[in-house]
Phi, psi and omega in degrees: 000320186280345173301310187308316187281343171265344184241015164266318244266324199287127195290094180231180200270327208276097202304071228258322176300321176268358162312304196301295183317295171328285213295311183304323165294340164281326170315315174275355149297276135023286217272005189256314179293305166295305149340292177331277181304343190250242171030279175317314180294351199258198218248146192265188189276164172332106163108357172238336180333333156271356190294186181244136196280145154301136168332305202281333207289147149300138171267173199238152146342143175078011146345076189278348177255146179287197207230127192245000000 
């Protein structure tokens, strides 16, 4: 605890906060776009079942309808 408390208190050149920032914002970047495709791919809810997959996602294994 006190390594922690000495190396916020220390005046350093290394910008460890927008580091922090950076990986979270790629992360939910990431994770929305996979989420998306993983969506899109599955099988849909009550009332979306005709809907059309958008171009860019892929399709995945287990297509049972083609892609028009």
């Amino acid at each position: 605890m006190n390594l922690l408390m000495e190396i916020a208190a220390s005046d350093s050149s290394f910008p460890a906060g927008m580091v922090l920032i950076l990986i979270g914002v790629i992360g939910f970047i990431a994770a929305v776009t996979i989420g998306s495709i993983a969506w899109y791919n599955s099988k849909r809810p009550a009332g979306w079942e005709d809907a059309e997959r958008p171009g860019f996602i892929p399709k995945m294994g287990g297509d049972s309808k083609p892609n028009s």
